[in-house]
DOSETI-647372 format. One record per residue: x, y, z of N, C-alpha, C in turn; residue in three letters. Coordinates in pm, whole numbers, plus 50000, padded with zeros to 5 digits. Layout:
BEGIN
XYZXYZXYZAla;...
END
This chain:
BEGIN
500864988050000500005000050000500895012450000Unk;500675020649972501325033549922501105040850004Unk;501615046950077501825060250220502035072450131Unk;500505085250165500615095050165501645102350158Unk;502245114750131503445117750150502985129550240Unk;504205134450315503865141550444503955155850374Unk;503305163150355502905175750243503405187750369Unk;503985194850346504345204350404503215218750428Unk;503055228850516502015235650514502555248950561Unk;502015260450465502645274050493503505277750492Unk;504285269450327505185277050279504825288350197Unk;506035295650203506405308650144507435313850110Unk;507555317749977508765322549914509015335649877Unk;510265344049910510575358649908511355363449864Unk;511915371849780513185375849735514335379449849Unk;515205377649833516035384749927516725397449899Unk;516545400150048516955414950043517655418750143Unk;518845429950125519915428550271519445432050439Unk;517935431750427517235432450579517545420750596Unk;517555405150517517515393950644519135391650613Unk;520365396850580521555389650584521385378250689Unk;521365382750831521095375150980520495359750925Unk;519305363950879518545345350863519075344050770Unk;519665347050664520875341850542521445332450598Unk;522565342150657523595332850723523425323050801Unk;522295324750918522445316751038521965303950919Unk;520815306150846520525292750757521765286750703Unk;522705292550637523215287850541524355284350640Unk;524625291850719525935284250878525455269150917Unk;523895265750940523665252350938522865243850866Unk;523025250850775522735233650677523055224150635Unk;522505212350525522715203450500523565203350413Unk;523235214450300524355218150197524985231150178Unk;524925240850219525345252850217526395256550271Unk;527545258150161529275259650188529185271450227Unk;530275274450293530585296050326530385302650226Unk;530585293650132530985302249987529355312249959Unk;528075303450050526955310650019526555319450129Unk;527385320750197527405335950334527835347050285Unk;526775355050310526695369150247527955374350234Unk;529265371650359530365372450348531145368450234Unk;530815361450195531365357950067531065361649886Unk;529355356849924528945362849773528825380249776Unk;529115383549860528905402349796530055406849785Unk;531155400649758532545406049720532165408549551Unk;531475399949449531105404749359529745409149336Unk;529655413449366527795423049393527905430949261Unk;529105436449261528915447249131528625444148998Unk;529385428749029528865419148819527595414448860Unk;526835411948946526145401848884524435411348989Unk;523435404648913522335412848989521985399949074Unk;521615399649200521045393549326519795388549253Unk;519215376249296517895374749228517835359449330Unk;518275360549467518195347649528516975348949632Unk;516535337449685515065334649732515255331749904Unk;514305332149966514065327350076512735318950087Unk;512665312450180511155302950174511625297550302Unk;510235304350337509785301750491509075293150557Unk;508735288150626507345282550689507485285450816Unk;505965291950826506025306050932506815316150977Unk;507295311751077508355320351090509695318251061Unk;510015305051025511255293251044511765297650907Unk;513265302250869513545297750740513915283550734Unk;513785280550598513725266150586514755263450490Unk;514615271150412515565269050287515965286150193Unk;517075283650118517295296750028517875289449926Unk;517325299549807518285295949636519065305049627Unk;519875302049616521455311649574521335308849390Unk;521095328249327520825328349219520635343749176Unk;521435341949071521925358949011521275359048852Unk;521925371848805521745370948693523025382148645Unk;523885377548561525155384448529525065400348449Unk;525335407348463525245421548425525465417948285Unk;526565416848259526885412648097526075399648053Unk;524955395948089524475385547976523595386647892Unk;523725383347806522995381347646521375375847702Unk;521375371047843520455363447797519985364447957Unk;518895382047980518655382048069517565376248158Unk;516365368348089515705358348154516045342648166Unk;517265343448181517395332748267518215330748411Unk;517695328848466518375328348664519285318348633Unk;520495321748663521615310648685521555310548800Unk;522175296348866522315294349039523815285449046Unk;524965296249046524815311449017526155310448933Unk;525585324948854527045329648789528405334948798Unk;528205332948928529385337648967530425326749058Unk;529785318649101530335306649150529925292449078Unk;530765280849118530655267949058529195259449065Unk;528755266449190527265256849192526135274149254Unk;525245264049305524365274749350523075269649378Unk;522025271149367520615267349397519825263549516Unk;519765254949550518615252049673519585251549795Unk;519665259249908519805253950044519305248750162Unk;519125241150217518115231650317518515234250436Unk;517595234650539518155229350687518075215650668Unk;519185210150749519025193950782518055192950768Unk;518105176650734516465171850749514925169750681Unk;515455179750600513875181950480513825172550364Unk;512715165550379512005155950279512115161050163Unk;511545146750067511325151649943510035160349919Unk;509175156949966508035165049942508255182250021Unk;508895184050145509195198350149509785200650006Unk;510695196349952511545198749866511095204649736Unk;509885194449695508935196349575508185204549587Unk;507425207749693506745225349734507525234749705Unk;508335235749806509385247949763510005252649647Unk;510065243149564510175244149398509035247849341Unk;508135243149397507185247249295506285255749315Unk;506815265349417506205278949487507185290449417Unk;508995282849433509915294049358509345294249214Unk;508995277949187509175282649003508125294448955Unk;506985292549052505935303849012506595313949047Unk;507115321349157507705333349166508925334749018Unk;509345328349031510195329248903509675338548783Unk;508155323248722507875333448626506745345748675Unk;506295352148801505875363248788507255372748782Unk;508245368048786509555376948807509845382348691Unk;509465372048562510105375148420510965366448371Unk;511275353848451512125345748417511515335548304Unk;512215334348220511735320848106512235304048127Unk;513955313348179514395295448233515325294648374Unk;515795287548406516915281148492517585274048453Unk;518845281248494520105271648475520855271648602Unk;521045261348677521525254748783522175242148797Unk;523555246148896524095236548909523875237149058Unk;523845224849083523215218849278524765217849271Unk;524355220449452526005213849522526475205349534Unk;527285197749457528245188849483528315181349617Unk;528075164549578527955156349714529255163949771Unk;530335162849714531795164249809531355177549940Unk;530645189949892530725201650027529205200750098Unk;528635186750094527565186750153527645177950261Unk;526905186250366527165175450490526505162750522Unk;525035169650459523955156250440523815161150245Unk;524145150150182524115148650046522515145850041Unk;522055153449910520555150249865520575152549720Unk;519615143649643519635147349530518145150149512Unk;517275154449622515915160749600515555167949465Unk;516665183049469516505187949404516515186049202Unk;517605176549191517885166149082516695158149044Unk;516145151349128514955145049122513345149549057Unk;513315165549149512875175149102512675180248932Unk;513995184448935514505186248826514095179748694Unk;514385168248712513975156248590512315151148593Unk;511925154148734510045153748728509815166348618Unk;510345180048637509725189248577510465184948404Unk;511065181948325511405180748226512855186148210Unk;513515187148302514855197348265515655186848215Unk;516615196748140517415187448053518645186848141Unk;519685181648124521415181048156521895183848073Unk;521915199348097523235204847964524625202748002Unk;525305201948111526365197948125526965194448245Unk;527875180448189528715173748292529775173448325Unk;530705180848446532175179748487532405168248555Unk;533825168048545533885158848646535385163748763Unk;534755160948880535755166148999536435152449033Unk;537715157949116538025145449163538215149549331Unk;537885141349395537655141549529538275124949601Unk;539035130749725539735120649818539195121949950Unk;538575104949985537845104550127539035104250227Unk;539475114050286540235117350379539805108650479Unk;538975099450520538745092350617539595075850571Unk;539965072750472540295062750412542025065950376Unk;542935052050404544505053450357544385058550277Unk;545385072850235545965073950069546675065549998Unk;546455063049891547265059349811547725064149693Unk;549365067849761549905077649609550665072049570Unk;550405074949383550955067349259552305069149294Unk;553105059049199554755060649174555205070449142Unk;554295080249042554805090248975554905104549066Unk;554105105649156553765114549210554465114649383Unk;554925096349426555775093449489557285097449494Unk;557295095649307558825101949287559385117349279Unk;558075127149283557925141849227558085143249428Unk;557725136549505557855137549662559425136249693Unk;560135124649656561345126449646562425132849645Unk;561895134749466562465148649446562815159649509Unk;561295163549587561005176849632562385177649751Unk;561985164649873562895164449966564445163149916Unk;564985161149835566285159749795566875178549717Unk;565995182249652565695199949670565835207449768Unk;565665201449905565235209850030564375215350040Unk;563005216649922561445220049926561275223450094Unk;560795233250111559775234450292558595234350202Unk;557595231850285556285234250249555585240250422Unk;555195248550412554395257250546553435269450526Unk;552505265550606551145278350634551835288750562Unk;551685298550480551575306850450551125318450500Unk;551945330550541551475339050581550615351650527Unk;549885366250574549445371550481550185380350413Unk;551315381450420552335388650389552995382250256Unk;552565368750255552955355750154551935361850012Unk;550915361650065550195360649964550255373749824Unk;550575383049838551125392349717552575380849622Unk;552935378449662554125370249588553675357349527Unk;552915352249585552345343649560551175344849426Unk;550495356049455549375362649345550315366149247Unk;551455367549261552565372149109553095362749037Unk;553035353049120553675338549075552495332648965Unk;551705329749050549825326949009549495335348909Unk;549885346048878549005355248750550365350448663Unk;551345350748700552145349748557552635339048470Unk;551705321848630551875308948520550455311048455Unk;549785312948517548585311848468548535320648309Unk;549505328048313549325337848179550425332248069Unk;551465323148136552115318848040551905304647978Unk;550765297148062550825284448041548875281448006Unk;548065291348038547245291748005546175303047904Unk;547305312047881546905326747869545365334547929Unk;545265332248062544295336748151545075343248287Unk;544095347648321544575358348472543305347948568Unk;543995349948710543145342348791541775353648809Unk;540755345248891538985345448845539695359448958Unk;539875359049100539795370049170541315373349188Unk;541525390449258542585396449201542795394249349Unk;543965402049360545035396649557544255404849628Unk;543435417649606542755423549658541545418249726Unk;541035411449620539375403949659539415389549716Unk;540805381149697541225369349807541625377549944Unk;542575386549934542685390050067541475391350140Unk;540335401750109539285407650165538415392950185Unk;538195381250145537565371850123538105362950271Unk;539765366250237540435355950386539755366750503Unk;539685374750492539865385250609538125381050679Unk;537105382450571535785385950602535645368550641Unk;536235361550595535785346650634536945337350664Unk;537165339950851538595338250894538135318250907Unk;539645312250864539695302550890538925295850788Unk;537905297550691538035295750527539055293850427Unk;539405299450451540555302150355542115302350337Unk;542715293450337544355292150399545075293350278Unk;546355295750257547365297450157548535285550229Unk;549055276750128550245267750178550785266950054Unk;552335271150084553475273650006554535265650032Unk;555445265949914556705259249914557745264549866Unk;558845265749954560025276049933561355265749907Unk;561875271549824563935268749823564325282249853Unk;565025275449949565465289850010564885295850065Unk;564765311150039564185324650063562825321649949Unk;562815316249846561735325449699560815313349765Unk;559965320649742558225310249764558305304749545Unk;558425291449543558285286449432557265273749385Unk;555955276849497554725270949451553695272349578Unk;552205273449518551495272249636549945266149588Unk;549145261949728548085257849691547015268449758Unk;546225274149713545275278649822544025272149863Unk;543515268749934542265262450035541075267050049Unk;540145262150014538845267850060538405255250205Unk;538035257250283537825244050358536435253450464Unk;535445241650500534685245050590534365235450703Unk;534625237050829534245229750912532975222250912Unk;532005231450933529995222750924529885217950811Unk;530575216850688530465209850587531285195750570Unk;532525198350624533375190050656534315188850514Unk;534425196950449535385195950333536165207450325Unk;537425201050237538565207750199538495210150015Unk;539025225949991538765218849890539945229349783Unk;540795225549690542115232749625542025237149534Unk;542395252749526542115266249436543905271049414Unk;543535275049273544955277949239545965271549271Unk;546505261449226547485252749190548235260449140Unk;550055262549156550545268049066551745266149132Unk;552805265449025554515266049065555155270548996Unk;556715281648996557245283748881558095273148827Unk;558835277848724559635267548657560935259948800Unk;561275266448901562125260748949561055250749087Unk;560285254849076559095250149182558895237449100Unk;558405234848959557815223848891559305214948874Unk;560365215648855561925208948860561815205348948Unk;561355211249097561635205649231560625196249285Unk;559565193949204558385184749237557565196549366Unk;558185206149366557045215249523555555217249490Unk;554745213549421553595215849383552625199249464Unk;553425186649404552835177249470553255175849625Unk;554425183649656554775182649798554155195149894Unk;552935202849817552475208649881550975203749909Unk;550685199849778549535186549802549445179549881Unk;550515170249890550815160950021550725168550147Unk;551315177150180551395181850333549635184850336Unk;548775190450258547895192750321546805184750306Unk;547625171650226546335156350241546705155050399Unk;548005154150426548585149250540547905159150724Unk;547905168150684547085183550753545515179450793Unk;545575178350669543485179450695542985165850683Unk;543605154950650543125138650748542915140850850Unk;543515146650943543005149351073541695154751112Unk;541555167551057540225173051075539075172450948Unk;539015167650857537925169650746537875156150721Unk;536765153950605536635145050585536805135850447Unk;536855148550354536815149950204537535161450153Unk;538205155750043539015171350017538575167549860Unk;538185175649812537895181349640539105185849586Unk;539645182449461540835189149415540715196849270Unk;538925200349254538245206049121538475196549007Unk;537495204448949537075196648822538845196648736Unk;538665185148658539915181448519539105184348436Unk;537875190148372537365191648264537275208248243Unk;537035209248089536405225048030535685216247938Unk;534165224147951532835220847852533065203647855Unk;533255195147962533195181547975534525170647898Unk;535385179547841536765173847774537825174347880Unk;538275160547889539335159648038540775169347965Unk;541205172448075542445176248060543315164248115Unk;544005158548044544675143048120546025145248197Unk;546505157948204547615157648281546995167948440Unk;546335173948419545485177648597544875161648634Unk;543895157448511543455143048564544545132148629Unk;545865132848569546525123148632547535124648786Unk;547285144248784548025146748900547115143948981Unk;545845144949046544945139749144544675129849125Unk;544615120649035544415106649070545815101649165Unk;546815107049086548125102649138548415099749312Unk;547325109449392546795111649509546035102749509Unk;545245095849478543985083949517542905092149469Unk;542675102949413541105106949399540215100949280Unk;539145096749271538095095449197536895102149191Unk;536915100049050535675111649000534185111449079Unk;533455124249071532155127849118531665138648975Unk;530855134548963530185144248898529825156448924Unk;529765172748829529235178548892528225186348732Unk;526645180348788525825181348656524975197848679Unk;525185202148543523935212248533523085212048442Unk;521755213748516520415217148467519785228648370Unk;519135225348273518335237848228516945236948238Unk;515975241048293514525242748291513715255048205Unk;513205250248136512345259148076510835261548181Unk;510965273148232509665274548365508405278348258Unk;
END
């Protein structure tokens, strides 16, 4: 026999606006899926590209959930809500605990606000099992009830820090190396990080012809506004800092997760790039549980030499899929 489903009562959905930052945060400080990255502290460092267009939904007085979702100043294509454009994922946030059927209300209270908003579609990418504390694929589920398609698939690679590592030969021998160099690898200070941003803009410009997404200005202000987020770990010969990794990591989520990879030419000779990797697989086994080392793909085509430096670490792939809905 088939059990009713437990239907939720007196929901309500609202735009947000900087009167509730407070229930923002405190929601998004404990939920099921909601990284720092979606604390007001974080997303209004770019406020100026992109227009706010994210939700709240209540029942009664309780927030219950928020969609993290913009719409980019420069786009061609202003009825559609990305979640979001300015970061890797975005969309639904939960308190612990909420069913599928809360789940399916709340969608289908936003999608109507949506289109009295002017919106035609959605494009969303959900959060990634790796920075969720309780993983759900409600919203996915959702998703494919209403007809949305999967326009596109990355793939991340992620290591269960609760489980032995196991690192390849190749990446065993780049460890070697490093120690026979005299590589240090250590915390990084903030005084580190300008040298470091010079190092970082000028492989990135010679080996990719791109500049990194944020400038030393808007990481600094980012470490500052969200202490203990955000760490820098470097590797020196000598005196010169000649590679570093930077960290996003959140405690209530329980993940680690590695931004800007980069070494110069005497840093990549010395293997200091995987020996900075290592120290902070070795670091955060202790306290986390999962460390993400980002996607190896652009538009779903692997790049096979990032793919083979994190596997080289033990990581295996997770998907990270986005949605399009026509509302």
């Amino acid at each position: 026999m088939n059990m009713p489903l437990d239907l939720p009562h007196s929901l309500r959905v609202e735009p947000y606006t900087p009167t509730q930052v407070a229930a923002w945060n405190a929601l998004v400080a404990s939920s099921a899926n909601g990284p720092f990255l979606f604390a007001r502290t974080f997303l209004n460092y770019h406020q100026d590209r992109f227009e706010d267009h994210s939700w709240l939904v209540w029942q009664g007085s309780k927030l219950r959930a928020v969609f993290v979702a913009a719409v980019a100043h420069t786009t061609t294509e202003p009825t559609t809500l990305v979640a979001h454009p300015g970061l890797a994922y975005g969309g639904l946030v939960t308190a612990v605990g909420v069913k599928y059927a809360e789940t399916a209300a709340m969608l289908d209270l936003l999608r109507v606000a949506w289109q009295t908003a002017g919106f035609r579609y959605l494009l969303v990418r959900p959060v990634p099992r790796v920075f969720c504390q309780q993983f759900s694929e409600n919203q996915a589920f959702w998703l494919h009830q209403q007809g949305a398609e999967l326009s596109n698939r990355e793939m991340n690679s992620v290591l269960d820090l609760t489980q032995p590592v196991h690192i390849g030969t190749w990446r065993r021998g780049n460890l070697r190396k490093a120690r026979l160099h005299g590589v240090v690898v250590q915390l990084a200070t903030n005084t580190d990080y300008a040298p470091y941003w010079q190092l970082l803009t000028e492989t990135l410009a010679a080996v990719h012809g791109r500049q990194p997404v944020h400038t030393l200005a808007e990481i600094s202000s980012l470490r500052d506004q969200n202490p203990g987020n955000l760490e820098l770990w470097g590797a020196w010969l000598g005196h010169e800092l000649v590679a570093g990794v930077l960290v996003f990591q959140d405690r209530h989520q329980n993940f680690v997760h590695t931004q800007y990879i980069a070494g110069n030419s005497r840093g990549k000779q010395a293997g200091a790039v995987d020996a900075v990797l290592a120290r902070i697989i070795t670091e955060k086994a202790t306290e986390y549980r999962r460390l993400s080392f980002g996607i190896s793909t652009v538009q779903g085509v692997v790049n096979p030499g990032l793919l083979n430096q994190k596997e080289g670490f033990g990581a295996t792939a997770e998907l990270m899929e986005t949605y399009r809905l026509a509302l």
